[in-house]
N, CA and C atoms of all chains as a GROMACS GRO file, in nm:
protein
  570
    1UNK      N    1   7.021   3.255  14.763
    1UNK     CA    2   6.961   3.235  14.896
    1UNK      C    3   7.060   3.280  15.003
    2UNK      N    4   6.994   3.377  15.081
    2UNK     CA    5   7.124   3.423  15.153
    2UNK      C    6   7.133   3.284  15.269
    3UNK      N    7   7.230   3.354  15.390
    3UNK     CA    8   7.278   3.274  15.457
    3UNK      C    9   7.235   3.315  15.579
    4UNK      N   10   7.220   3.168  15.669
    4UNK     CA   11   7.134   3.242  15.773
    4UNK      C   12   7.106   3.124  15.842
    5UNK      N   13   7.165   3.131  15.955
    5UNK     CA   14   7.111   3.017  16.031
    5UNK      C   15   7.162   3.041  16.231
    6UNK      N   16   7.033   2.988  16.305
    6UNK     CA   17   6.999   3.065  16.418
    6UNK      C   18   7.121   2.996  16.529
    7UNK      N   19   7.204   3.053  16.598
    7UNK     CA   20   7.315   3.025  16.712
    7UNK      C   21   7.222   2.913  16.818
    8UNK      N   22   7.280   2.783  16.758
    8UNK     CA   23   7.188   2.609  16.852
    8UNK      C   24   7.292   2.645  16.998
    9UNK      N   25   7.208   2.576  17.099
    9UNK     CA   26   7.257   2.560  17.224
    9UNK      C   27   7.413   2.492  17.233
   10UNK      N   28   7.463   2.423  17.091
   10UNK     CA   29   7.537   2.308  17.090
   10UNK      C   30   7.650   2.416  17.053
   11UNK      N   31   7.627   2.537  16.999
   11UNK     CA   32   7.760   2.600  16.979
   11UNK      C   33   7.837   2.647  17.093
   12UNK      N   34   7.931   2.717  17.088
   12UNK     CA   35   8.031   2.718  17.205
   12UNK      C   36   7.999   2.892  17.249
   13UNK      N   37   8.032   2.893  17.404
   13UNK     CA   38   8.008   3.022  17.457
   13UNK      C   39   8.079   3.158  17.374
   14UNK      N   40   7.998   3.249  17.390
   14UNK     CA   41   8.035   3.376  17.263
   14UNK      C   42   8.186   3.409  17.303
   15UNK      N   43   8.268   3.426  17.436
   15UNK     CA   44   8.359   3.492  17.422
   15UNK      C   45   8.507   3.408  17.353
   16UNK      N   46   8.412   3.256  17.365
   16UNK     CA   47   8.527   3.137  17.301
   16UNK      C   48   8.536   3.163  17.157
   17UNK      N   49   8.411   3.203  17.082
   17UNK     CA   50   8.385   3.232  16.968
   17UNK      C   51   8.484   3.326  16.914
   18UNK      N   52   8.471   3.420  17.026
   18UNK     CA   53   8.513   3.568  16.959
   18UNK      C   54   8.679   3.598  16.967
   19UNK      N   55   8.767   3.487  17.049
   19UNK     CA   56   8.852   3.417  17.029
   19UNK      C   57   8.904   3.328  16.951
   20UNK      N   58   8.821   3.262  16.916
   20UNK     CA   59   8.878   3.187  16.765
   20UNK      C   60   8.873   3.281  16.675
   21UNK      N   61   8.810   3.310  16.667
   21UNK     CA   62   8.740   3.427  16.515
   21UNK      C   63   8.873   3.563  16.531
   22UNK      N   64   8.935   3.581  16.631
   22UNK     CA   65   9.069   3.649  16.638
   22UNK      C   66   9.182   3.555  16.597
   23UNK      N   67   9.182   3.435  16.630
   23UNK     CA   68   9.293   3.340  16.622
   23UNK      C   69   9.260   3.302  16.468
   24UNK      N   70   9.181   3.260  16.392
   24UNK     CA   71   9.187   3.185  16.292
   24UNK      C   72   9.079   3.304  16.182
   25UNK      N   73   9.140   3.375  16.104
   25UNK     CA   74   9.018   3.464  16.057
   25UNK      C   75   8.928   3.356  15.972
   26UNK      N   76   8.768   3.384  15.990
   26UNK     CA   77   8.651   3.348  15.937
   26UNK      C   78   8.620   3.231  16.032
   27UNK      N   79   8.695   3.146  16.133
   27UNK     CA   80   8.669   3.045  16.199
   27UNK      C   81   8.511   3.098  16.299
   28UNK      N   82   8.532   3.256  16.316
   28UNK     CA   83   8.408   3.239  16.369
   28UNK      C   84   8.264   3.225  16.312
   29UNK      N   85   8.279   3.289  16.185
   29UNK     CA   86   8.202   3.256  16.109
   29UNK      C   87   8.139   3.109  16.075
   30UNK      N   88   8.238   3.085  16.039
   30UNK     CA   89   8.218   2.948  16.003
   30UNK      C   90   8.127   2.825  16.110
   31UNK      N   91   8.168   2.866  16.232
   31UNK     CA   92   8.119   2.773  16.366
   31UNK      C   93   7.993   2.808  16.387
   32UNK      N   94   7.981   2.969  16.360
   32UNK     CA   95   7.832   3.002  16.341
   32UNK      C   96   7.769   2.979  16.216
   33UNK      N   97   7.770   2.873  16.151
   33UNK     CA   98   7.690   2.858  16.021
   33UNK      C   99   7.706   2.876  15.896
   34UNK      N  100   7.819   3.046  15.908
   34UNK     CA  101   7.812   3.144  15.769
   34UNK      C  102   7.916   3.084  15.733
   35UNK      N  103   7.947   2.976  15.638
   35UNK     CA  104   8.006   2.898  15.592
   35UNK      C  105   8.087   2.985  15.440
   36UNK      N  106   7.999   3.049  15.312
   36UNK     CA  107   8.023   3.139  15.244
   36UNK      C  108   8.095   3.280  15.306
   37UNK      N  109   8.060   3.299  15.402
   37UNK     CA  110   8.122   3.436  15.425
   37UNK      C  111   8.250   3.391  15.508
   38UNK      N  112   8.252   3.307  15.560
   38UNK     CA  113   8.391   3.227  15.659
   38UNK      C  114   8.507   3.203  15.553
   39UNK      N  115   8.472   3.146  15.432
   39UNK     CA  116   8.545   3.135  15.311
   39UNK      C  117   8.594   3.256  15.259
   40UNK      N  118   8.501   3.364  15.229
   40UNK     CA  119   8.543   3.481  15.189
   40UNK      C  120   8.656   3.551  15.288
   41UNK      N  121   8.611   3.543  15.394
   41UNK     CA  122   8.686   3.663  15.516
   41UNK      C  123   8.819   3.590  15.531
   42UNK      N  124   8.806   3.468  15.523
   42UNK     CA  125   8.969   3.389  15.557
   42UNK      C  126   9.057   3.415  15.434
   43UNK      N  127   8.989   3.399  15.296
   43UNK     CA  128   9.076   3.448  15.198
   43UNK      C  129   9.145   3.592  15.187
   44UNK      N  130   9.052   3.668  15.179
   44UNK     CA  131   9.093   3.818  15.153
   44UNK      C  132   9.205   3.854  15.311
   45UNK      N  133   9.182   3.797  15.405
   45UNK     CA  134   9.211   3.826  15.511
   45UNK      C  135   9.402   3.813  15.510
   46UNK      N  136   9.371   3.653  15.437
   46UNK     CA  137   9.520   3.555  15.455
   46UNK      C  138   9.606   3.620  15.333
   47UNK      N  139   9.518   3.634  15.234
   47UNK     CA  140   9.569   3.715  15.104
   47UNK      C  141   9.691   3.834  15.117
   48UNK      N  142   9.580   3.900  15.219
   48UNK     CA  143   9.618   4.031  15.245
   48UNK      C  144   9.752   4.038  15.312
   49UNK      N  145   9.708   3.936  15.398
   49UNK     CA  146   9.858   3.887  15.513
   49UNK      C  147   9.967   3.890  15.412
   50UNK      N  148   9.965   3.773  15.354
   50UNK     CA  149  10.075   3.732  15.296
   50UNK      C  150  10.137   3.814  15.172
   51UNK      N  151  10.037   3.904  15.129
   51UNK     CA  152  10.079   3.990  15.010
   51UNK      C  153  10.166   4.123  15.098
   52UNK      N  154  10.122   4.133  15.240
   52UNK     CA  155  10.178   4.212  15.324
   52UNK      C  156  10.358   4.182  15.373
   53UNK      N  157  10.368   4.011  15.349
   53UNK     CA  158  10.467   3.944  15.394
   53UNK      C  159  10.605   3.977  15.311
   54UNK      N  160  10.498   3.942  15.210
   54UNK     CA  161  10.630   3.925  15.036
   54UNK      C  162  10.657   4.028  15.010
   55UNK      N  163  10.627   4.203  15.083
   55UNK     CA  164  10.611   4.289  15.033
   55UNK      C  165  10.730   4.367  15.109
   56UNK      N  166  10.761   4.263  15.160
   56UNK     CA  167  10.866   4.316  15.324
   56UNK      C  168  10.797   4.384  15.448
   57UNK      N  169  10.652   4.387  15.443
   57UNK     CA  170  10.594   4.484  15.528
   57UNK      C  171  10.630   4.480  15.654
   58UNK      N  172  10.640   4.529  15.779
   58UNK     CA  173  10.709   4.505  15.884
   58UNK      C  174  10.550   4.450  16.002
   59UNK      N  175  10.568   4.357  16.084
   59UNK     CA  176  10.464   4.301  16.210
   59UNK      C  177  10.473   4.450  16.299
   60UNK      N  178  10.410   4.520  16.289
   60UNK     CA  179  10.475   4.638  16.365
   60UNK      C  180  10.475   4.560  16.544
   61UNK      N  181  10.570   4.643  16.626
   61UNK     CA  182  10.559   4.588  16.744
   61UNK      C  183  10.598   4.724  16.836
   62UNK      N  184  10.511   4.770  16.937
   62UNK     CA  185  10.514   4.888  17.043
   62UNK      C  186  10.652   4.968  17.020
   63UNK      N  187  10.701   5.078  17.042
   63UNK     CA  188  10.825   5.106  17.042
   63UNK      C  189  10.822   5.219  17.153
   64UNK      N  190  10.881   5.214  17.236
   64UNK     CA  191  10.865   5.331  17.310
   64UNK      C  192  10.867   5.513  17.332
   65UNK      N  193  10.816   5.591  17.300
   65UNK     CA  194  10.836   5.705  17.267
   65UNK      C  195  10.759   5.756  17.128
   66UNK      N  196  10.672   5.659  17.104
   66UNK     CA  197  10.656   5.650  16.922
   66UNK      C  198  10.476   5.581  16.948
   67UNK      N  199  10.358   5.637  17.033
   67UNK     CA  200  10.279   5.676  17.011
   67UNK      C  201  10.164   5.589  16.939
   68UNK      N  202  10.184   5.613  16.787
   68UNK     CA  203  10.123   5.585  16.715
   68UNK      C  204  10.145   5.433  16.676
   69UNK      N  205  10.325   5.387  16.697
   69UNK     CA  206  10.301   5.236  16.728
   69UNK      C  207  10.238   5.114  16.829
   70UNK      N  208  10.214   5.203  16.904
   70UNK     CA  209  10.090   5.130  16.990
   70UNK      C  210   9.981   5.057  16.885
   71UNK      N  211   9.931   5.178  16.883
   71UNK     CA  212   9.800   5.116  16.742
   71UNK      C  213   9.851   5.042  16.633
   72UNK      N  214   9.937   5.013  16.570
   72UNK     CA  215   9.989   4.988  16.505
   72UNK      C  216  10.008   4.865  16.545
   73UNK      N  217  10.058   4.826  16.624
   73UNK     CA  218  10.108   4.646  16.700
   73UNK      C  219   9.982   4.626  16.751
   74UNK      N  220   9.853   4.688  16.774
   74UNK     CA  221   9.706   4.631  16.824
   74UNK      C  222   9.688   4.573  16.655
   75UNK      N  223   9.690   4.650  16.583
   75UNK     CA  224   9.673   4.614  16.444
   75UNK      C  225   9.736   4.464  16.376
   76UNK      N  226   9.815   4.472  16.401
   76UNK     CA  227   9.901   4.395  16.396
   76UNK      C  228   9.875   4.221  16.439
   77UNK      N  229   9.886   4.265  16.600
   77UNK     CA  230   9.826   4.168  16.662
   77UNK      C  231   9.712   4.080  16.624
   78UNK      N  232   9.626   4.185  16.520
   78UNK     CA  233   9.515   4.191  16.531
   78UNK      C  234   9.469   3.999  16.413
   79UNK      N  235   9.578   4.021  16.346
   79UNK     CA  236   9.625   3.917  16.189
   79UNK      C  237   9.581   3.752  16.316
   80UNK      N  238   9.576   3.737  16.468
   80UNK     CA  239   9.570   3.640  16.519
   80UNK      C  240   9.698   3.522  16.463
   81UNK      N  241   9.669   3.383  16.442
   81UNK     CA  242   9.758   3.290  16.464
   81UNK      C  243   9.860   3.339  16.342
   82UNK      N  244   9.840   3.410  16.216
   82UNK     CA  245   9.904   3.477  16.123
   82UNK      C  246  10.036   3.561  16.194
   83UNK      N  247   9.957   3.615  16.287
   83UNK     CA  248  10.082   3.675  16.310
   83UNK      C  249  10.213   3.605  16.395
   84UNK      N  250  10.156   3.524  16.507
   84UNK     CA  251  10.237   3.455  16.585
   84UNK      C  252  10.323   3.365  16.479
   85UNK      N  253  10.276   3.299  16.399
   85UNK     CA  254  10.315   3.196  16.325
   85UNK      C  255  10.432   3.260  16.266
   86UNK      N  256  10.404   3.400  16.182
   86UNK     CA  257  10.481   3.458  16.095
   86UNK      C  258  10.634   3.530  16.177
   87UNK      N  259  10.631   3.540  16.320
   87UNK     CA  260  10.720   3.639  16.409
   87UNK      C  261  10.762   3.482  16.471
   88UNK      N  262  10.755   3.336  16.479
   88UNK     CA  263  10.785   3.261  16.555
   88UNK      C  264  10.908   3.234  16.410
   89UNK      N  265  10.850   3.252  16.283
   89UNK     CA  266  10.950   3.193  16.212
   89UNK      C  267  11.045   3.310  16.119
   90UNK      N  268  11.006   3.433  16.235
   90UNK     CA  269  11.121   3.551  16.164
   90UNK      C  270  11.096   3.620  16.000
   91UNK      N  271  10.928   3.601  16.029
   91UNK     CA  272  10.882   3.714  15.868
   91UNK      C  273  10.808   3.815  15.952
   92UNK      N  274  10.808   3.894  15.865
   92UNK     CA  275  10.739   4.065  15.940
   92UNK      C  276  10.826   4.125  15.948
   93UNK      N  277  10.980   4.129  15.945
   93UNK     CA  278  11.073   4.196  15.996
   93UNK      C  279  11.040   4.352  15.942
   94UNK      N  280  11.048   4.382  15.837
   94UNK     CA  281  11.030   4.463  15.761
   94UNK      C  282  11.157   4.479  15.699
   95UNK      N  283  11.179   4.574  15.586
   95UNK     CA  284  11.273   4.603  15.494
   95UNK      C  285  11.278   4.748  15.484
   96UNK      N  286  11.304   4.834  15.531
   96UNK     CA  287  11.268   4.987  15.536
   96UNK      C  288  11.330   5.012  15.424
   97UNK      N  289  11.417   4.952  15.347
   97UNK     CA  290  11.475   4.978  15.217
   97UNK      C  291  11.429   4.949  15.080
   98UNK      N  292  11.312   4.859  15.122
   98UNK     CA  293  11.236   4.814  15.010
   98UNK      C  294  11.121   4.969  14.932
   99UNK      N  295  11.107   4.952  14.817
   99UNK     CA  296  11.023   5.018  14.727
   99UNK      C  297  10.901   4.979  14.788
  100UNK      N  298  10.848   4.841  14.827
  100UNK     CA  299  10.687   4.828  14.885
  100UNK      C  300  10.712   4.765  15.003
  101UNK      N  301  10.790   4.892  15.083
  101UNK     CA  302  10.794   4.851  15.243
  101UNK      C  303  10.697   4.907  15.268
  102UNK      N  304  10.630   5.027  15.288
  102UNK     CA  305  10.500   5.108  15.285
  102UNK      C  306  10.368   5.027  15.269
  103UNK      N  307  10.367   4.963  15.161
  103UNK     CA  308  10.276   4.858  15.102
  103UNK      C  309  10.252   4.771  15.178
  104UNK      N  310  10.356   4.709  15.202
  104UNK     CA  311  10.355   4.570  15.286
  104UNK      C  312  10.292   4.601  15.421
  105UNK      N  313  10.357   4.722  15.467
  105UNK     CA  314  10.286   4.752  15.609
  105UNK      C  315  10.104   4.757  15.599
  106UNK      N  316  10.038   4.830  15.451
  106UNK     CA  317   9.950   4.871  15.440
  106UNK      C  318   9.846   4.745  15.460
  107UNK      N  319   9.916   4.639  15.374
  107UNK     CA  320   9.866   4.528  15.388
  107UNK      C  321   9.848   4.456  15.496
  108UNK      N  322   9.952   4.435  15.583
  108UNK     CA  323   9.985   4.411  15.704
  108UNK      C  324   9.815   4.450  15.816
  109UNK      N  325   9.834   4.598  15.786
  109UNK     CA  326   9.783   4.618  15.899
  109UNK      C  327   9.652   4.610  15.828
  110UNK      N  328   9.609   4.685  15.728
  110UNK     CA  329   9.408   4.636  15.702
  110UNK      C  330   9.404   4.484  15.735
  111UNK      N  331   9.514   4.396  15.713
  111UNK     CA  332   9.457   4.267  15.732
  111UNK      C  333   9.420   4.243  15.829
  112UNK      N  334   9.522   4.284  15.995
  112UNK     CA  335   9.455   4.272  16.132
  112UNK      C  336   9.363   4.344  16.163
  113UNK      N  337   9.348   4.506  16.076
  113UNK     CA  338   9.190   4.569  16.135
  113UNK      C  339   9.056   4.482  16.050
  114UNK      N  340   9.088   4.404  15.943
  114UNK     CA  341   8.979   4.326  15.883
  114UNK      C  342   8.930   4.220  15.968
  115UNK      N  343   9.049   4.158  16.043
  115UNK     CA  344   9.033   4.053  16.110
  115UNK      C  345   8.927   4.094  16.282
  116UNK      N  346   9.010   4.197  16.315
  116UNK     CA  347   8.946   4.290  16.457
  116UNK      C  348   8.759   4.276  16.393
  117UNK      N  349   8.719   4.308  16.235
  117UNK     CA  350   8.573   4.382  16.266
  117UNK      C  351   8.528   4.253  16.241
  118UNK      N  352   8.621   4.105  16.234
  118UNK     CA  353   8.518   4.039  16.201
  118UNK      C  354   8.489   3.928  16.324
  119UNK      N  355   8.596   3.979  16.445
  119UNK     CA  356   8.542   3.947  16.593
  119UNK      C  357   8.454   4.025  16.651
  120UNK      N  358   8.423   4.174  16.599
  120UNK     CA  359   8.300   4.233  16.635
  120UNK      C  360   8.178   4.163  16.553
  121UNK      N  361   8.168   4.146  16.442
  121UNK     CA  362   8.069   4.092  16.398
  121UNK      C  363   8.067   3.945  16.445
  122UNK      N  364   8.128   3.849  16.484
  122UNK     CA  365   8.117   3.723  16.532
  122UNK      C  366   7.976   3.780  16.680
  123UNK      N  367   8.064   3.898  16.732
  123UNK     CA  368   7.929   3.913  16.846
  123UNK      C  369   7.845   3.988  16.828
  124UNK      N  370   7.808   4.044  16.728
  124UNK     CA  371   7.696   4.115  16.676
  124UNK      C  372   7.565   3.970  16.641
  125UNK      N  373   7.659   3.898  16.550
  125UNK     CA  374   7.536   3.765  16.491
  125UNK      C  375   7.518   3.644  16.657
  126UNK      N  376   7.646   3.660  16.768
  126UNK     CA  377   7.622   3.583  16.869
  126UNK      C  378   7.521   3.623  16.973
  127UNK      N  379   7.517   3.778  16.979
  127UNK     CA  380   7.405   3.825  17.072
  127UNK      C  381   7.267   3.857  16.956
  128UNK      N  382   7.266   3.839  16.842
  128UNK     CA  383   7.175   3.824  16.762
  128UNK      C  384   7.122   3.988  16.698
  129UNK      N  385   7.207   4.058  16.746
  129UNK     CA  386   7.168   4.181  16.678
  129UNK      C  387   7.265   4.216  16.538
  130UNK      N  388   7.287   4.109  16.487
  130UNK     CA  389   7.281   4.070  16.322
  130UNK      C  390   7.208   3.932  16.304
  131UNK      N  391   7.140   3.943  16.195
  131UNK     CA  392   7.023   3.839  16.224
  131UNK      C  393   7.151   3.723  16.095
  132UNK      N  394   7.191   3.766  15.982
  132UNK     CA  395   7.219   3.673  15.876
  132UNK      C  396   7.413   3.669  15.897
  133UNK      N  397  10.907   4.313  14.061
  133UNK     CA  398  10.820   4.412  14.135
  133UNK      C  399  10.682   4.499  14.086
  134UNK      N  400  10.597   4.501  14.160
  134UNK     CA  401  10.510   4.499  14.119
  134UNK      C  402  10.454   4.668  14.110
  135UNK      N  403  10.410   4.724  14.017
  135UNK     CA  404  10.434   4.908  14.074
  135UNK      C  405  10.272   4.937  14.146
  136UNK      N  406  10.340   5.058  14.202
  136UNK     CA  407  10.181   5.112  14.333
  136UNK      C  408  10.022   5.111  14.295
  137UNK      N  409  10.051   5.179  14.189
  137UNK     CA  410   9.872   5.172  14.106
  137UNK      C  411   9.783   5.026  14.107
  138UNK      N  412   9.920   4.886  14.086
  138UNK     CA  413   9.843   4.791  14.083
  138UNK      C  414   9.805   4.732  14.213
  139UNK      N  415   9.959   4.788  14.340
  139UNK     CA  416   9.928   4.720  14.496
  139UNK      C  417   9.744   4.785  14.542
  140UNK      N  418   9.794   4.934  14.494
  140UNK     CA  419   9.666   5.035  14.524
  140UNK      C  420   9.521   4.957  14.497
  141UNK      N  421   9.508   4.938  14.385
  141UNK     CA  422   9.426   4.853  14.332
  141UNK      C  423   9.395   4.716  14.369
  142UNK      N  424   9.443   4.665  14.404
  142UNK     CA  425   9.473   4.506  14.454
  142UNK      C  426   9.412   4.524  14.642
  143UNK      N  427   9.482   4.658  14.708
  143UNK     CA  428   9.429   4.635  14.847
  143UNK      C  429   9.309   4.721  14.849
  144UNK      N  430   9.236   4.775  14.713
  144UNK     CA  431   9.105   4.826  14.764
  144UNK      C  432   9.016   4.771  14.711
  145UNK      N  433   9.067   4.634  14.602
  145UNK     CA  434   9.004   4.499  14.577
  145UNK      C  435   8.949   4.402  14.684
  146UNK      N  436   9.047   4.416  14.756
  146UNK     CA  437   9.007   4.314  14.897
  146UNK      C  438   8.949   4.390  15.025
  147UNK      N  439   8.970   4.526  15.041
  147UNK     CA  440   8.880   4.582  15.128
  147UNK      C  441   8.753   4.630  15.091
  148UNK      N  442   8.761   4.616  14.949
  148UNK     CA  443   8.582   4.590  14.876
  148UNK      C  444   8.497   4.493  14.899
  149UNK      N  445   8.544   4.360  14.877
  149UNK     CA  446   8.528   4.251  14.859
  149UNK      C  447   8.482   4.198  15.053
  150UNK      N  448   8.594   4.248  15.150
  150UNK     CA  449   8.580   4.257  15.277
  150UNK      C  450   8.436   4.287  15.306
  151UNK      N  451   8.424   4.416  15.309
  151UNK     CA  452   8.311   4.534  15.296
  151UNK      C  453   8.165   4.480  15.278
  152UNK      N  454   8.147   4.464  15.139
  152UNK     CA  455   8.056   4.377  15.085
  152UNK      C  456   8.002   4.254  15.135
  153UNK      N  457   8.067   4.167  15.208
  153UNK     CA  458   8.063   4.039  15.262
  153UNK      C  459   8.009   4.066  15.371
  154UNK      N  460   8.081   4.175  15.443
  154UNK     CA  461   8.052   4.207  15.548
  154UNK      C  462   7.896   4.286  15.646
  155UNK      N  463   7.887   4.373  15.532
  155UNK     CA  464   7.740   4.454  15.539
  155UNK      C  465   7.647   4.426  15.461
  156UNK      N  466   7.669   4.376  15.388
  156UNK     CA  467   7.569   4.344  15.261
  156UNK      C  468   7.502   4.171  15.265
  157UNK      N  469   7.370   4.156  15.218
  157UNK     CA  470   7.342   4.012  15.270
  157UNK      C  471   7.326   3.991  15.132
  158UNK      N  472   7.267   4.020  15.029
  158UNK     CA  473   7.222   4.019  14.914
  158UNK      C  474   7.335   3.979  14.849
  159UNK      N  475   7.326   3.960  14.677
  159UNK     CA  476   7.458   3.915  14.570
  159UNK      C  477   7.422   4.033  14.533
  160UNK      N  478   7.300   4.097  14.502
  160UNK     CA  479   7.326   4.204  14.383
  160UNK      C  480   7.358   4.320  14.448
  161UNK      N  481   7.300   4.338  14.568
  161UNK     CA  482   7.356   4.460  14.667
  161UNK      C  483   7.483   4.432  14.729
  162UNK      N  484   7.550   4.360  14.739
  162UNK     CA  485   7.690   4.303  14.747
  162UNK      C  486   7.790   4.367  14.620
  163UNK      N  487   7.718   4.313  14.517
  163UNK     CA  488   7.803   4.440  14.363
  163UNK      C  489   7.786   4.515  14.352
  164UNK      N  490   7.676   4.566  14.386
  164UNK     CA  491   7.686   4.715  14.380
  164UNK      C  492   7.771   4.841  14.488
  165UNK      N  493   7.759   4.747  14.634
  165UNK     CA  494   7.857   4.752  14.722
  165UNK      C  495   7.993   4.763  14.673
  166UNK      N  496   8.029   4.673  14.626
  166UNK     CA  497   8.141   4.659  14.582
  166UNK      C  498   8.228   4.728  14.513
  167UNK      N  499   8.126   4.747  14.417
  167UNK     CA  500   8.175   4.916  14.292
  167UNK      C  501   8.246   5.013  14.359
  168UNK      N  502   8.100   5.050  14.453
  168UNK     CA  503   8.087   5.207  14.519
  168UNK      C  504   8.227   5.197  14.653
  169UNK      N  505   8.256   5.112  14.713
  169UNK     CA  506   8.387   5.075  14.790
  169UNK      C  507   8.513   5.130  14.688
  170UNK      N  508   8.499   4.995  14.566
  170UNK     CA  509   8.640   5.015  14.520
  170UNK      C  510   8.672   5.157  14.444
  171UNK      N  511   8.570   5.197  14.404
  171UNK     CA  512   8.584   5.363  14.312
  171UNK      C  513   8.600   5.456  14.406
  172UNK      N  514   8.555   5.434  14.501
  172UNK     CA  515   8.596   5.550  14.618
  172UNK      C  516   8.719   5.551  14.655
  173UNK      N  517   8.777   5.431  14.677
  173UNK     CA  518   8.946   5.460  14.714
  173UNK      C  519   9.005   5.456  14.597
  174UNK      N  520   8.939   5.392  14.520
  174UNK     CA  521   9.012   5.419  14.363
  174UNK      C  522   9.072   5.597  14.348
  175UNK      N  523   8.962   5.606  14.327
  175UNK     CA  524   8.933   5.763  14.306
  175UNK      C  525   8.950   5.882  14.380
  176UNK      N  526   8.920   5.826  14.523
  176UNK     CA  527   8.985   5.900  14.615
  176UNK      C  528   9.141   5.929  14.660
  177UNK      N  529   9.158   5.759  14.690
  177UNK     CA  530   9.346   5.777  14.639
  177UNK      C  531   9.398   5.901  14.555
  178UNK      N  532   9.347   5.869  14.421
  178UNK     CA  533   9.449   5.946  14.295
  178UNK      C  534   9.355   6.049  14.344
  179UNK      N  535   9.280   6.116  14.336
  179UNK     CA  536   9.241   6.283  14.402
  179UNK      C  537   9.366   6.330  14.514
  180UNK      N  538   9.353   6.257  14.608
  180UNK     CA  539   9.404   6.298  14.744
  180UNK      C  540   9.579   6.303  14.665
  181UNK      N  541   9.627   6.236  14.608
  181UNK     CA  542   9.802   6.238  14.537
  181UNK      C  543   9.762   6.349  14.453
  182UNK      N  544   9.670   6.416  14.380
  182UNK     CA  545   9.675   6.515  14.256
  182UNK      C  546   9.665   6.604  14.336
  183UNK      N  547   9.612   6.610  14.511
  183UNK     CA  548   9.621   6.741  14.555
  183UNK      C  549   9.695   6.778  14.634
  184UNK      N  550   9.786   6.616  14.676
  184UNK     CA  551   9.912   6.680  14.737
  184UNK      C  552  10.057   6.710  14.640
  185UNK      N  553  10.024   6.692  14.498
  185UNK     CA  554  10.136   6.705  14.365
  185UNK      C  555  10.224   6.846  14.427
  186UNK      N  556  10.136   6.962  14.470
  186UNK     CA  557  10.159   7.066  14.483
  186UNK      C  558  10.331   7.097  14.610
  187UNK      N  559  10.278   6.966  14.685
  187UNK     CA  560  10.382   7.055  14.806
  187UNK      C  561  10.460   6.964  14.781
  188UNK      N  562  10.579   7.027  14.857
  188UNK     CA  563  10.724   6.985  14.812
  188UNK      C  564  10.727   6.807  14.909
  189UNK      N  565  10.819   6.743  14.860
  189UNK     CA  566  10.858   6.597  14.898
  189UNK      C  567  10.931   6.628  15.028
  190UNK      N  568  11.040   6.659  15.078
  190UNK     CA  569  11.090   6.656  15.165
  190UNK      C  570  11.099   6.799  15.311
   0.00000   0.00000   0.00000
């Protein structure tokens, strides 16, 4: 039986939504109903994080002259309270010497662009042009 | 340490799995989703490394 249930007056305004659902991956889900898929997206999401962590991957962060780290620290950013949490207590550094420093980044960053599509989809199902 | 084929494998496990959850509402169109995700970077990966074998590393 899929999942599916209609946004009540009692839930909270979409852009608060689409803020948690950056801060806590699957939390938006979850507030909207999709309880199964809130479970899924927080795992693979946190998984990803942390397999990104142990891997030495680096939090990328802006560097000046260097372009492409822009996107890279949006990405980044993107991991929500994961990331703050992880740079407040000095992981992300990276290891440029490591064998799965590459890796870690790889991980790193699909985890914040996983996290980014699933604050677009929080407002896709909040303005209702995703119905489930 | 863990070697690349299995990280490879492991992060196009979870951007399958992502994917699927994501676009798909169904269980059985969800696996089948799923397949067609992970064999593509599966497969695409090792294509895209067999066709850069050719040029030099540095």
């Amino acid at each position: 039986m899929p999942e599916r249930r209609e946004r009540g007056e009692g839930t909270l305004p979409l852009p608060v939504l689409m803020v948690l659902a950056w801060l806590v991956p699957g939390l938006g889900h979850m507030l909207l109903g999709r309880r199964l898929r809130a479970g899924v997206f927080f795992a693979v999401v946190v998984v990803a994080f942390l397999l990104g962590i142990t891997l030495d991957g680096e939090l990328i962060l802006p560097h000046a002259g260097d372009p492409l780290s822009y996107l890279a620290a949006i990405a980044s950013v993107g991991n929500g309270v994961l990331f703050f949490v992880a740079r407040a207590v000095g992981l992300g550094q990276g290891v440029v010497t490591s064998p799965a420093f590459e890796f870690g980044n790889t991980f790193l960053l699909t985890a914040g662009m996983m996290n980014m599509l699933l604050v677009l989809d929080v407002h896709d199902i909040g303005t209702g042009k995703k119905e489930w | 340490m863990v070697d690349h084929l299995t990280l490879m494998a492991l992060d196009a496990f979870l951007i399958a799995v992502f994917f699927s959850f994501l676009w798909k509402q169904e269980k059985k169109e969800r696996t089948v989703y799923f397949w067609k995700v992970f064999g593509a970077l599966m497969l695409g990966a090792i294509l895209l490394g067999w066709l850069m074998y050719p040029f030099p590393r540095s």
